[in-house]
C-alpha positions in Angstrom: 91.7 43.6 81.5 90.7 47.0 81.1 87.5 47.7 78.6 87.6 51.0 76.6 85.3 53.2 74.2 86.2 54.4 71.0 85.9 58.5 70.0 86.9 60.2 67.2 88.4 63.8 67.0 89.9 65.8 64.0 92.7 63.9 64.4 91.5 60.7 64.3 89.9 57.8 66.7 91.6 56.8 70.0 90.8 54.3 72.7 89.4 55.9 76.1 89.1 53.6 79.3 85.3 53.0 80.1 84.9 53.9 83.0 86.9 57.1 82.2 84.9 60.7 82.1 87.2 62.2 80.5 87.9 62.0 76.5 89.8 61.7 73.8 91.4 65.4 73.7 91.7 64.9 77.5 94.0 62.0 76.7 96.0 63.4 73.8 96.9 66.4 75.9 97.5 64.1 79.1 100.0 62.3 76.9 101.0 65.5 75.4 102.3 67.1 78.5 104.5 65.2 80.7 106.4 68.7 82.1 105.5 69.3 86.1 103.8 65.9 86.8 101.2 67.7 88.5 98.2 67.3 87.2 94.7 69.8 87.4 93.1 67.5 90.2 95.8 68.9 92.4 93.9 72.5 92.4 90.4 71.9 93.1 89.8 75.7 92.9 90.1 75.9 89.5 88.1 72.7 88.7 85.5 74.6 91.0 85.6 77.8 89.1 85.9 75.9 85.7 82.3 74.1 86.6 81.0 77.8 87.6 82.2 78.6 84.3 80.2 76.0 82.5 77.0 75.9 84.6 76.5 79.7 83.8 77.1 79.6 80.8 74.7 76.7 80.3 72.6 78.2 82.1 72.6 81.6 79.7 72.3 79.4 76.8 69.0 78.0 78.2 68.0 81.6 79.0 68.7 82.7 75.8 66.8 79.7 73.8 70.3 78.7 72.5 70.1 74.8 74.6 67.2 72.4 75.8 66.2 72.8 79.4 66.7 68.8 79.5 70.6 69.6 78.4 71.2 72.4 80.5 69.7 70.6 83.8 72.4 67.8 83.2 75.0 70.2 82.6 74.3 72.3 85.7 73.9 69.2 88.1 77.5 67.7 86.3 79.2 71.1 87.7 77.2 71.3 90.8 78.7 67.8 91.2 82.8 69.1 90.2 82.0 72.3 93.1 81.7 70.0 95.5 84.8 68.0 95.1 83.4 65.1 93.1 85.5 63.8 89.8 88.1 65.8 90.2 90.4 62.8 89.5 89.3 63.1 86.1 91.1 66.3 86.0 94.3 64.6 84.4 95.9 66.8 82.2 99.5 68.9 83.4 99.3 71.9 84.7 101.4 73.8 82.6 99.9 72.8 79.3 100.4 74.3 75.6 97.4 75.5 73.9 96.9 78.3 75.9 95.1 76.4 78.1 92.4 74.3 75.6 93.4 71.0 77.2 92.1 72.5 80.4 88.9 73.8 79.1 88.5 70.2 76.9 88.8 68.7 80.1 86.4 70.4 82.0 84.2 69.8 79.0 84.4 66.1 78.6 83.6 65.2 82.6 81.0 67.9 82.6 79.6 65.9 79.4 80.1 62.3 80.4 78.8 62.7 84.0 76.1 64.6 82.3 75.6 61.8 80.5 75.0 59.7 82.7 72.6 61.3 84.4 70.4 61.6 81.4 70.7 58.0 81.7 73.3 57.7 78.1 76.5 55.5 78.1 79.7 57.4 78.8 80.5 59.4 75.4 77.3 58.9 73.6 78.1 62.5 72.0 74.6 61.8 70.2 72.8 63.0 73.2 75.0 65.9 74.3 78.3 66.8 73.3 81.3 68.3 75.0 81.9 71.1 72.1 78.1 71.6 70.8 76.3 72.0 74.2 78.9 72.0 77.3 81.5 74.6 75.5 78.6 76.8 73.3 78.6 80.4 73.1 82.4 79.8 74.8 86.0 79.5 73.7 89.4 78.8 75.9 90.5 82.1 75.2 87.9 84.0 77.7 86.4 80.3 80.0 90.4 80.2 81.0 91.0 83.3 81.8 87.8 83.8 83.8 87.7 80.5 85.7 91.9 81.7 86.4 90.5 84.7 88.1 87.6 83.2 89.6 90.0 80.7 91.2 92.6 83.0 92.5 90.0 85.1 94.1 88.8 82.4 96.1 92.8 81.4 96.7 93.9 84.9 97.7 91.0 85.1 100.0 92.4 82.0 101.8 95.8 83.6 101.6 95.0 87.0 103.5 93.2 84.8 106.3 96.7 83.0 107.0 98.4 85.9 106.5 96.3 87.9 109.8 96.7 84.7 111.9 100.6 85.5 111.5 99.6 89.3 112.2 97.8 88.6 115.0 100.7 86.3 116.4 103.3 89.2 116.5 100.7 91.6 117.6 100.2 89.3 120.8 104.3 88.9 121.0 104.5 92.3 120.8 102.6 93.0 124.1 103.9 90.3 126.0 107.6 91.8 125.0 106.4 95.2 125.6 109.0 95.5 128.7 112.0 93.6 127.6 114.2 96.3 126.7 117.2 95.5 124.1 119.7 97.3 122.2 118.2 98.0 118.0 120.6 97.6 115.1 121.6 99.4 112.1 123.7 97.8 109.8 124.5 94.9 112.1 125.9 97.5 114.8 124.5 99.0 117.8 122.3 101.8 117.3 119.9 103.1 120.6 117.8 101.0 122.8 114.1 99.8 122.0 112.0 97.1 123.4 111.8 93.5 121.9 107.6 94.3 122.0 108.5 97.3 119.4 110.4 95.4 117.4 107.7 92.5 117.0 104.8 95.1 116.8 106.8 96.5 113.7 106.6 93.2 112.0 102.6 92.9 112.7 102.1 95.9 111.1 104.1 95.1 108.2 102.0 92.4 107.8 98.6 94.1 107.8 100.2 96.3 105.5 100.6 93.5 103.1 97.4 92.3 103.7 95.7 95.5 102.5 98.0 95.3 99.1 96.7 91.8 98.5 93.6 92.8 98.9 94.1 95.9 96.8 95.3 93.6 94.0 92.5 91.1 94.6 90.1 93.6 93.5 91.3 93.8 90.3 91.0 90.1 89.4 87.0 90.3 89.4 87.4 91.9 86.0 86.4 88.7 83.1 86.2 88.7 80.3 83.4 86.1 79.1 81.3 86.1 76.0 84.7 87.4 74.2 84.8 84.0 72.3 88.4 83.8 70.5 89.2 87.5 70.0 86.6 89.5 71.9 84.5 90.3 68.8 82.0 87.7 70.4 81.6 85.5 67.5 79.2 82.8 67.8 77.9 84.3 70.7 74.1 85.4 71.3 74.2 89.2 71.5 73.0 89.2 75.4 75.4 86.0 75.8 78.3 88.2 77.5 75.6 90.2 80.0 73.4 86.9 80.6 76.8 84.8 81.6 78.5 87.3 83.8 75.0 88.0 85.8 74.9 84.1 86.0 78.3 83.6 87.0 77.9 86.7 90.0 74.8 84.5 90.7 76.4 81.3 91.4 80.0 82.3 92.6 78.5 85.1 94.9 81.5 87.1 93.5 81.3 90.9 92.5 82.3 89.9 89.0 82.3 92.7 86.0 82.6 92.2 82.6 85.3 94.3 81.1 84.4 97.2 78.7 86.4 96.2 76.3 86.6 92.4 75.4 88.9 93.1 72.6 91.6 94.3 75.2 90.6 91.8 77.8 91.5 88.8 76.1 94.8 89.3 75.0 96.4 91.4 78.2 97.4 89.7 80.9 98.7 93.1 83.2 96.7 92.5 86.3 98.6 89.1 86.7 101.7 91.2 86.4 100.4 93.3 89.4 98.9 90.4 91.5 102.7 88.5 91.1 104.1 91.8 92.1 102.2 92.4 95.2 102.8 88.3 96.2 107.0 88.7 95.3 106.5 92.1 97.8 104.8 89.9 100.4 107.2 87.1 99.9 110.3 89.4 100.8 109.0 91.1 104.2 108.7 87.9 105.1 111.8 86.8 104.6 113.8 89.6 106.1 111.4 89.2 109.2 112.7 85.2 109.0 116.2 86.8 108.7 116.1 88.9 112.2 114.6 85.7 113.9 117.3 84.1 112.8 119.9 86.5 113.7 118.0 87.3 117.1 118.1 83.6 117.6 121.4 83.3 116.9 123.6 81.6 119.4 123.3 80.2 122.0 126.3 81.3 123.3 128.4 82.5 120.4 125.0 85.0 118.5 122.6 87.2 119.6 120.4 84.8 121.5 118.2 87.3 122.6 115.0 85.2 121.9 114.8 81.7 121.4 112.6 79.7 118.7 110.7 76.8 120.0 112.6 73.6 118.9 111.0 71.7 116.3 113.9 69.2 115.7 117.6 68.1 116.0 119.5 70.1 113.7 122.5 68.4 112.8 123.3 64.2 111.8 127.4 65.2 113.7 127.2 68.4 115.8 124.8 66.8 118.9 122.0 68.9 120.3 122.6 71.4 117.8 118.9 73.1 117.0 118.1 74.5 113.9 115.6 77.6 113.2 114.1 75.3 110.1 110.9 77.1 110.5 112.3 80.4 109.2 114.2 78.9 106.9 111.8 76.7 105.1 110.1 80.7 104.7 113.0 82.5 103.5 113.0 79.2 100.5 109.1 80.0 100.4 109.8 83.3 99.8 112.9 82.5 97.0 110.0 80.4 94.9 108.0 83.0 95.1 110.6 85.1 93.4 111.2 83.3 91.1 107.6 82.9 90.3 107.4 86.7 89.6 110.0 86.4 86.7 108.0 83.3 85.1 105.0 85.4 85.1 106.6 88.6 83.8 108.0 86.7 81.1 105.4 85.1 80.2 102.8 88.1 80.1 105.1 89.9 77.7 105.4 87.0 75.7 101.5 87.5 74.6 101.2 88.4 70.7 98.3 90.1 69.2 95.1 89.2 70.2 96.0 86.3 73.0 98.6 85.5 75.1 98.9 81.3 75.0 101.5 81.6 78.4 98.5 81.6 80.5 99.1 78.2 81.7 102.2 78.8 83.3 100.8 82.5 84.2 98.2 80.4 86.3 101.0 77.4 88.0 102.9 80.4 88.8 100.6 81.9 90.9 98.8 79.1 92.4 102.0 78.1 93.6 103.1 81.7 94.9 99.4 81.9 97.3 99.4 78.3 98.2 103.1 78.2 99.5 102.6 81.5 101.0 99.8 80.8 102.6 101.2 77.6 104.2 104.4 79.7 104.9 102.2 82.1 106.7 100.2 79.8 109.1 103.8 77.3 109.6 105.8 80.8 110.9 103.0 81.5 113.3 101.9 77.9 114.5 105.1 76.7 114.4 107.7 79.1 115.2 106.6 83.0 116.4 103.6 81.8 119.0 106.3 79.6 121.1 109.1 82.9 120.9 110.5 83.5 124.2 112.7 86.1 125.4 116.2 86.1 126.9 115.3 89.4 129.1 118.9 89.1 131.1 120.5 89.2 127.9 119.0 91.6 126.2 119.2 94.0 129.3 123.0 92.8 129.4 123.5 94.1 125.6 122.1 97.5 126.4 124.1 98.0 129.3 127.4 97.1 127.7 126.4 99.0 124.4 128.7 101.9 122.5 124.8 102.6 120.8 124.3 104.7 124.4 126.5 107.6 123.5 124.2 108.2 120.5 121.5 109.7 123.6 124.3 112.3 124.6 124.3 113.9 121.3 121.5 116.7 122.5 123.9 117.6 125.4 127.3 117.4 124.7 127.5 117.7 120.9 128.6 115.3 118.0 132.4 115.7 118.6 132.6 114.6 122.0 130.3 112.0 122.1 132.4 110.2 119.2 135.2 110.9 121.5 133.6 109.0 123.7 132.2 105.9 122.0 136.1 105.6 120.5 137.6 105.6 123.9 134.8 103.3 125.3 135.8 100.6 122.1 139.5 101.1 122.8 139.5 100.5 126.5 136.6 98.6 127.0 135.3 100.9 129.7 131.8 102.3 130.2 130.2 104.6 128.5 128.8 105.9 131.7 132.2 106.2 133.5 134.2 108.1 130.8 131.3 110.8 130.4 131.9 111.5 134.6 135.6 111.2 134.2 136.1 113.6 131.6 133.3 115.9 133.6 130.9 116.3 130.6 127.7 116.1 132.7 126.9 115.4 136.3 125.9 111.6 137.7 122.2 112.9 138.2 122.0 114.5 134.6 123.5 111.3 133.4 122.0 108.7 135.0 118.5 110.3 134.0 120.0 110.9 129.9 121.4 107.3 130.0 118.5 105.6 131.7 117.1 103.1 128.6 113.6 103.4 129.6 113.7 106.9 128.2 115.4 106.1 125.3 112.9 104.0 123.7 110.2 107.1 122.5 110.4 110.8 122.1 110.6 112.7 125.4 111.6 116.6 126.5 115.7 117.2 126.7 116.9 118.2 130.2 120.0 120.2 128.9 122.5 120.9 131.3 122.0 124.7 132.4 126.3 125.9 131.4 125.1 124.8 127.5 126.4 127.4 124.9 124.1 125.7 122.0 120.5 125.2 123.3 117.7 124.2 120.9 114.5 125.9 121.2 112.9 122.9 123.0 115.6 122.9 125.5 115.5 126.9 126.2 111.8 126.2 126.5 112.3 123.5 129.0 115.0 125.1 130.9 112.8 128.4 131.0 109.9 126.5 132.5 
């Protein structure tokens, strides 16, 4: 049979298993909060920034003559212990908690204090010696150790985030140079519009990318702001008067973080805008993304009745009836990425404005939210390149095929026969299925040497000098120069 301890809070006594480091608070809120079944031990970066919250701060008391060296060594070795991925097991308590997040700091400070504990050489919660509240949480309350050890966590998050998302860069950059010559047909609006090369078009989505990339990490720079030695309110009750300084030069110290403490604690505690911004800037990544997954798929399309002018490497059968049907399930599983992500951005705009006066207690969620938004991003990121764009290949015949057969041509004879009679054209071409090329020399608009060298798709793919025919009535000033020269 299991063997437990007895501890006390304002509540009342409860029985905690043994061998548990966690206490009674822990297991009030951990039966408290049955909602996402995910519990704290399933985001070791917060448990890691939640230790870096507590050894500085233990280590400012000490500083400050506020706690015993003895106390302060334990408590620094405990989190020293949690950074490096031991006990976070103990982390029991659901994510998304009420309380604006107390269950999480009461956790943090009951393993910090048991495992401190022991190494003093004291029985698991023998409070006598050092206490969860007294020493572990001094000088601190929830309302600034959450919200700092949040922003210490998504820092270190986001940085993993903008690593996956240049490995995806990099993977279209190097498609776009080995499709640099594949010349296709581009679209607007689902119809033809004028020739490009397949390398252009995944070029285009590598810069998108690094474009993102420099938003996240726009955003990320306003997350180093904390807000620690604030206490409940930001007055800073029950802090030492240096506490605020001493723990955010501590915290910079063990995190190796440009942290600063903001100017105003007051304001700090209760508004929750930069999570606002950082969710906006994730939702804006999440939806390039999914369009890009929406042109593989429609490039991809096929293969004989779509586009098919690249094909996805395939991953697995796609169908239990229709056989050797392949799905693009690599896209797709990002365009659903990108949907959660989405949705994300509505929790966390709801909950920010749902903050009143001095605190807002929706940080929890605030926090799930955007874990989840970087970690499934970041896993969509690296699964689209590994798994999907660095196998791409290119149907060049078809795509050559597509331009050739095109209506999108006749938008390369505007220069030199007008508007009006290239429409002409492109209607007569759709009604009787002929040639572009054939009803221009028919109708003796231009001469087979001007119109092989307008019509030619390898100078239809950048900006270049008009040759205008000579007989023109309407010449634009680059044309009269070029005809003049």
């Amino acid at each position: 049979m299991n063997e437990y301890r007895m501890e006390h809070d304002s509540l009342g006594e409860i029985l905690v298993p043994e061998d548990a480091y966690y206490g009674v608070q822990t297991l009030r809120a951990r039966d408290n909060f049955h909602i996402t079944g995910i519990p704290m031990a399933h985001y070791p970066r917060l448990i890691e920034a939640l230790a870096y919250v507590k050894l500085a701060a233990a280590d400012a008391n000490a500083s400050l003559g506020l706690l015993s060296e003895e106390k302060s060594r334990a408590i620094v070795r405990a989190c020293e212990e949690l950074v490096s991925g031991k006990l976070h097991d103990q982390f029991v308590v659901d994510i998304v908690q009420g309380g604006a997040g107390t269950s999480a700091n009461m956790n943090a400070n009951e393993v910090i204090c048991n495992r401190a504990l022991e190494l003093m050489g004291f029985k698991l919660g023998d409070y006598d010696h050092l206490h969860p509240l007294n020493d572990v949480n001094m000088s601190q309350s929830t309302n600034d150790v959450f919200p700092s050890a949040l922003n210490i966590a998504l820092i270190l998050d986001l940085r993993e985030l903008m690593d996956a998302m240049r490995v995806l860069q990099k993977t279209f950059a190097a498609k776009g140079l080995e499709f640099a010559d594949v010349l296709k047909m581009g679209r607007t609006q689902l119809q033809d519009a004028v020739p490009m090369t397949l390398g252009q078009e995944f070029t285009a989505w590598s810069v998108m990318i690094g474009e993102d990339v420099q938003r996240v990490d726009e955003a990320e720079d306003l997350v180093y702001e904390i807000n620690m030695g604030a206490t409940a309110i930001g007055t800073g009750l029950n802090a030492h008067p240096d506490y605020a300084r001493t723990v955010t030069e501590k915290l910079i110290e063990v995190t190796t973080l440009n942290l600063t403490m903001s100017p105003d604690l007051v304001e700090a505690t209760q508004d929750t805008g930069v999570y606002v911004q950082l969710s906006g800037v994730l939702k804006r990544v999440a939806v390039k993304l999914s369009k890009i997954c929406n042109d593989l798929r429609l490039l991809s399309s096929g293969p004989r009745c779509g586009l098919n002018e690249i094909n996805l490497p395939p991953m697995q059968p796609g169908s239990s009836i229709m056989p050797g049907k392949v799905n693009p399930v690599i896209p797709e599983v990002v365009n659903q990425v990108a949907f959660a992500v989405v949705g994300n951005d509505v929790t966390v705009s709801m909950a920010s404005e749902a903050g009143q006066l001095e605190l807002n207690v929706m940080e929890p969620v605030i926090g799930y939210s955007l874990f989840q938004s970087i970690n499934m991003l970041r896993r969509g990121c690296l699964t689209l390149a590994d798994k999907c764009v660095s196998g791409i290949t290119a149907n060049r015949e078809r795509c050559r095929e597509l331009v050739e057969h095109s209506i999108g041509l006749v938008t390369a004879l505007n220069p030199h026969i007008g508007y009006e009679k290239s429409a002409e054209i492109a209607k007569e071409a759709m009604r009787t299925g002929g040639s572009v090329y054939q009803i221009v020399l028919d109708k003796g608009y231009l001469s087979k040497d001007e119109l092989d060298d307008i019509l030619k798709p390898e100078n239809m793919i950048k900006p270049r000098y008009l040759r205008c025919s000579p007989d023109r009535v309407e010449k634009t000033a680059l044309c009269e120069k070029e005809a003049n020269s």
